[in-house]
C-alpha positions in Angstrom: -17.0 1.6 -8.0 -19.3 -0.4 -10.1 -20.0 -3.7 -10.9 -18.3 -3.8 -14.9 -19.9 -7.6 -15.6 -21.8 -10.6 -14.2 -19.7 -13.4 -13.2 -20.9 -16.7 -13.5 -17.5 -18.8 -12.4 -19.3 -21.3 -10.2 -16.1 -22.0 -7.7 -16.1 -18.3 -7.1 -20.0 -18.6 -6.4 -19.5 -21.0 -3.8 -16.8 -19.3 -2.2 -19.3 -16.2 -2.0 -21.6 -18.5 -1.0 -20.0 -19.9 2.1 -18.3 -17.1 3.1 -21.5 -14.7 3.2 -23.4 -17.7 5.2 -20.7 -17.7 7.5 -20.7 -14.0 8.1 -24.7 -13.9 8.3 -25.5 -12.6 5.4 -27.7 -14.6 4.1 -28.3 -16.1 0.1 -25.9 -14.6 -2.4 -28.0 -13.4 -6.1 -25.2 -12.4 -8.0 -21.6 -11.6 -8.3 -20.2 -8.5 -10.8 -16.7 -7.9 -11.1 -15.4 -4.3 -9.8 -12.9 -2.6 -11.2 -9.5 -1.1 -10.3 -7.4 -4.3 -8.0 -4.1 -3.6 -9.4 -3.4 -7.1 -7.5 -6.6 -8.8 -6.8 -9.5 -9.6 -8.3 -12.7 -7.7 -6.5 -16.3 -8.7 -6.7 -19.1 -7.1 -5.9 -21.5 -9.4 -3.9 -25.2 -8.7 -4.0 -27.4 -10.9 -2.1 -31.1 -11.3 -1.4 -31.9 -9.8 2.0 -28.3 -8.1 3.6 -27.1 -5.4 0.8 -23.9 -5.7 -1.2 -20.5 -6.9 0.3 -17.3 -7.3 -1.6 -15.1 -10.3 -1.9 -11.6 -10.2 -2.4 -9.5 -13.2 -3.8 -6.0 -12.3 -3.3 -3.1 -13.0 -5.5 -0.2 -15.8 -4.7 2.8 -16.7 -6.4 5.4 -19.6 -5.2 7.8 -16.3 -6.3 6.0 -13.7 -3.5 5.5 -15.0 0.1 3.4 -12.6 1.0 0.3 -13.6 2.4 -2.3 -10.5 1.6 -4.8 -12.0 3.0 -3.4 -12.4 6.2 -2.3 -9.3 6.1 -5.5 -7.5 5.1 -7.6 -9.4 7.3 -5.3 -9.0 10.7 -5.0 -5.4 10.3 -9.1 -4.8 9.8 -9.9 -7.2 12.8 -7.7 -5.3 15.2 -8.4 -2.0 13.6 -12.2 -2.9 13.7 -11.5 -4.2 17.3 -10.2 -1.0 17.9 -13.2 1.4 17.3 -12.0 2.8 13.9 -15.0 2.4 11.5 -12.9 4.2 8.5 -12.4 1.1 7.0 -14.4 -2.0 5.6 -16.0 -4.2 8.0 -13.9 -7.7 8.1 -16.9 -10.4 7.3 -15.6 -13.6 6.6 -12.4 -15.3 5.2 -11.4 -18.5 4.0 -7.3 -18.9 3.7 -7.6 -21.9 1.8 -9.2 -20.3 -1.0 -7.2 -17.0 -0.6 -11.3 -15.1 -0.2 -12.0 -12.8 2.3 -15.3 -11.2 2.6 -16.4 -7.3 3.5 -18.8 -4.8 3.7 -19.5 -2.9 0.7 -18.3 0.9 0.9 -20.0 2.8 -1.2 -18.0 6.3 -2.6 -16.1 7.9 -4.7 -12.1 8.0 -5.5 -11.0 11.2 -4.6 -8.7 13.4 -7.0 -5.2 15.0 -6.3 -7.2 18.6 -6.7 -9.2 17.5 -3.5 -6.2 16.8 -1.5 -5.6 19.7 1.3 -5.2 20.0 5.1 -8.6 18.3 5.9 -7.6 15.1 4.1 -4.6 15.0 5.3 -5.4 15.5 9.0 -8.4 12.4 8.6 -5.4 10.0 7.1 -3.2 11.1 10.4 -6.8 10.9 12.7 -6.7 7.1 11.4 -2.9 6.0 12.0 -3.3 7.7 15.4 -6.8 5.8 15.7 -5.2 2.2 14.5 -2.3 2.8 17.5 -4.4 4.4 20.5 -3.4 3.9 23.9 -3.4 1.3 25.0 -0.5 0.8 22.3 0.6 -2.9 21.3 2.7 -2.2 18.5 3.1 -6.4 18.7 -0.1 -6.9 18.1 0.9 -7.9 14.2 3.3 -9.2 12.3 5.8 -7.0 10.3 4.6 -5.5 7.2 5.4 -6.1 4.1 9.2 -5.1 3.3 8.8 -3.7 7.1 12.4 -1.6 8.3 13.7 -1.5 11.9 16.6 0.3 11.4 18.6 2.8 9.2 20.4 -0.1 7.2 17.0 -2.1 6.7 15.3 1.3 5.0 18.3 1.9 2.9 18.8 -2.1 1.7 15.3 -2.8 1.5 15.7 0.3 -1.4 18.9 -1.4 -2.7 16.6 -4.5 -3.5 14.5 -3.1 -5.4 16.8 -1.3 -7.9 19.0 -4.3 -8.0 15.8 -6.5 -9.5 15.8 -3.6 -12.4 19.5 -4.5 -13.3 17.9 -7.8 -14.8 14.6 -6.5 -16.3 12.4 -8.9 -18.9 13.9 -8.6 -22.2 10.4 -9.3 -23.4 8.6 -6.6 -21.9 7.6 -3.7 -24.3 9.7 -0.7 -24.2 12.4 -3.1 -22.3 15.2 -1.5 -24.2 14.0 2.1 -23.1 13.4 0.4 -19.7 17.2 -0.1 -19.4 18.6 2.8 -20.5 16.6 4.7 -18.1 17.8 2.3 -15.2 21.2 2.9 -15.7 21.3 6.2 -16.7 19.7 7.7 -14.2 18.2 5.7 -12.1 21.2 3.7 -10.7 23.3 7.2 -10.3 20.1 9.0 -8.2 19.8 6.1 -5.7 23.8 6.5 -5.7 23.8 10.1 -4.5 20.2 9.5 -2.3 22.1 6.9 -0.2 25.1 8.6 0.5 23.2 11.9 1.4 21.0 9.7 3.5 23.9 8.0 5.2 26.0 11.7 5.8 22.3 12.9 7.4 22.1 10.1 9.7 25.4 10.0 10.9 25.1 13.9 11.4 21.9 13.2 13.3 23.2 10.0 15.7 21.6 6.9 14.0 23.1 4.1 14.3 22.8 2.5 10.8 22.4 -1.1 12.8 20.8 -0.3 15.8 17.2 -2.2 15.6 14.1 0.0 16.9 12.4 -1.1 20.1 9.0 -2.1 19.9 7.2 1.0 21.1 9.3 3.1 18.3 7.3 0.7 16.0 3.4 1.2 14.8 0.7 -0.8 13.1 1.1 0.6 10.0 -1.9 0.3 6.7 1.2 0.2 4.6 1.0 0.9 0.8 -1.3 4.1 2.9 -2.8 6.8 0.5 -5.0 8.7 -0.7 -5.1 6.0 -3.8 -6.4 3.8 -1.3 -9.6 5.6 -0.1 -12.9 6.4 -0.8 -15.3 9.6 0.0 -18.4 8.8 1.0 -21.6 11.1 0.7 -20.7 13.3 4.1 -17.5 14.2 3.2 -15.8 11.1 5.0 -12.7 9.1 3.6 -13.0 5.7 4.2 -9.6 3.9 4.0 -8.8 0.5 1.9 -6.6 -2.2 1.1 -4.6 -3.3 3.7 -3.0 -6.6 1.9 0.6 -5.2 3.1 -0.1 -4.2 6.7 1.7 -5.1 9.5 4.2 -3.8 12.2 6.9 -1.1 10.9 8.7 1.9 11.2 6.6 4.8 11.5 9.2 7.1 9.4 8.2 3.9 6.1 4.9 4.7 6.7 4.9 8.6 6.4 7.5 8.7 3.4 5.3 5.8 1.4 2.5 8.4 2.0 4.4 11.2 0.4 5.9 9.2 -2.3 3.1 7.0 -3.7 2.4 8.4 -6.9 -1.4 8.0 -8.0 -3.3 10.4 -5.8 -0.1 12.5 -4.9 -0.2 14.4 -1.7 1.5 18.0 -1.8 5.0 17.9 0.2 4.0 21.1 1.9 1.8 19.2 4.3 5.2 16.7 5.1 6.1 18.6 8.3 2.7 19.1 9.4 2.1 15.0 9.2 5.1 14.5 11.0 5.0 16.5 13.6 1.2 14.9 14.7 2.5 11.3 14.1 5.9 12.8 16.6 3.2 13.9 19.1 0.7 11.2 18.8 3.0 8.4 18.8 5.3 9.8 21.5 8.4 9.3 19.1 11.6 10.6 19.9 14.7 12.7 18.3 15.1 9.4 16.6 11.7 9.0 15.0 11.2 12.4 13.9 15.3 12.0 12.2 13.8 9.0 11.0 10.9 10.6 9.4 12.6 13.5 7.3 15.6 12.1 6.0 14.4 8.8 4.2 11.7 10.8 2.2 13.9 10.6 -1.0 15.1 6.8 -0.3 11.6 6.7 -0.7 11.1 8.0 -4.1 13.5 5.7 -5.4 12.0 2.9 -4.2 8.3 4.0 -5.8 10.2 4.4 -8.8 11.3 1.2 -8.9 7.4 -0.1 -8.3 6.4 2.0 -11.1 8.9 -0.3 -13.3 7.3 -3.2 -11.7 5.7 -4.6 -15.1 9.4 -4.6 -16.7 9.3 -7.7 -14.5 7.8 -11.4 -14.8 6.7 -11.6 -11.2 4.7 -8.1 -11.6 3.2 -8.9 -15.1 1.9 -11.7 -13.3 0.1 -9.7 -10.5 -1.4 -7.8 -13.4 -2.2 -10.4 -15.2 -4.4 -11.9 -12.5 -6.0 -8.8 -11.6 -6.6 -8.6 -15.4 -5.2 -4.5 -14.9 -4.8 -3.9 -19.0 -2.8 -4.1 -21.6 0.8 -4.5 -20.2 2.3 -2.5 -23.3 0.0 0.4 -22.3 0.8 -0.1 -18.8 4.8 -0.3 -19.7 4.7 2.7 -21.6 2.8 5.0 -19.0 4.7 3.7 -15.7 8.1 4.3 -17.8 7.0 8.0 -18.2 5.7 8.2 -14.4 9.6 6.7 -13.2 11.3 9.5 -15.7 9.0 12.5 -14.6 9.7 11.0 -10.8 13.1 10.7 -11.0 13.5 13.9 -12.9 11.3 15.7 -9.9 13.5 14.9 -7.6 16.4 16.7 -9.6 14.9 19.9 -9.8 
């Protein structure tokens, strides 16, 4: 990624300032603004003596609870506590200011044409790296719209479509927007949840029952390929961890499957879940788990894909400055059709 202009914000310059002193960096020379945080703003942080670092200043909203930061930074510190050096080093942080600071990864985004059985085996090397033995599955807080049961997977998807019932008549293509929510989108989640319910049933999960804590993992959350970077050997380094956290290891595995920017082929769905069976030592359960809720799934990333038909996600986009949100409505209406559509045929 490179730096796309020179920032001169002089609040921002201290905050670089005091968070690179903190972490031993030394003076800071100059901050340049990186592109491609969907809901952050990134910086690229050159200083005079230690190399480049990158400083993150996280997005809040009295609408969104979520603390990204905390998030983010918890799940690097224990991962980086851990052994696993696929990931940024945590620096520094400052939760008043909503900063952290980490080193710079230098690489490449890779493309869906590079995605094959090599990939996809270092993405399962890293899950299984984040929850070695000895396993403390405790260790963070729940993730962000983290499930622990049938009924938690399947409501937390019921959520999400029920925002798009109400979408913001002022968004471009709303009208279009609508149609498509109640025309198809609201009859596929229909049909996805009672096939889901009929398959869990048929397979003994309780839809209530709340997984134990060793059925749970530390999960990157929001995991994909659209969150990593190849470096010059080959490596993928992983990123952006704002909605990590303790979850259901079946979320994790279908959010990897359904995120829609660097798609990953659904050949390779067995082969992931049968290593994260094995390495996590999951059982009947977890594996049922695992292949049923794929296409609760894809509703639910069709329904983030609609996200700047709302005011709360305009906003992220706004403050990561993402472009124009007509542009954006019109292209993530045709990514939810073509989704939907998919899972039809």
């Amino acid at each position: 990624m490179n730096g796309s202009e020179t920032i001169v914000d002089q609040e921002l310059h201290d905050v670089a300032r005091r968070l690179a002193h903190d972490a031993g960096k030394g003076q800071v020379r100059e901050l340049s603004r990186l592109a491609g945080g969907k809901n952050n703003q990134v910086y690229r942080v050159d200083t005079m003596d230690a190399g480049p670092l990158v400083l993150k200043r996280y997005f809040s909203d009295p609408r969104d609870s979520r603390d990204r930061l905390s998030a983010e930074w918890g799940f690097l510190r224990h991962a980086w506590s851990r052994g696993v050096r696929s990931i940024p080093q945590p620096l520094a942080s400052d939760p008043a200011c909503r900063a952290g600071l980490y080193a710079f990864v230098p690489g490449r985004k890779l493309t869906p044409a590079e995605i094959g059985a090599t990939q996809i085996d270092a993405a399962i090397d890293f899950v299984l790296a984040v929850n070695a033995s000895p396993r403390d599955p405790l260790a963070l807080a729940p993730g962000s719209e983290a499930c622990f049961s049938l009924a938690e997977h399947l409501d937390t998807v019921e959520r999400r479509v029920a925002r798009l019932r109400d979408l913001d008549p002022q968004a471009p293509h709303s009208a279009e927007a609508r149609r498509f929510v109640a025309d198809r989108l609201l009859p596929a989640w229909a049909a996805t949840r009672s096939r889901i319910s009929r398959a869990g049933k048929a397979a003994g999960l309780r839809p209530g029952s709340t997984l134990p804590p060793m059925d749970c993992c530390l999960s990157p959350s929001d995991f994909g390929f659209h969150n990593a970077l190849s470096d010059g050997s080959g490596s993928i380094i992983f990123l952006d961890f704002e909605y990590a956290g303790r979850d259901d290891p079946a979320k994790l595995v279908s959010d990897f499957f359904c995120q829609p920017e660097v798609p990953v082929p659904l050949r390779y769905h067995a082969h992931f879940v049968a290593r994260l069976v094995d390495g996590l030592s999951l059982d009947a359960a977890g594996r049922a788990r695992c292949e049923i809720l794929l296409d609760a799934y894809r509703i639910k990333w069709t329904c983030i894909m609609l996200n700047d038909f709302l005011p709360l996600g305009a906003a992220r986009r706004a403050f990561a400055d993402a472009g124009l949100r007509a542009t954006r409505c019109a292209a993530q209406l045709a990514k939810a059709q073509a989704n939907v559509a998919g899972m039809a045929a």
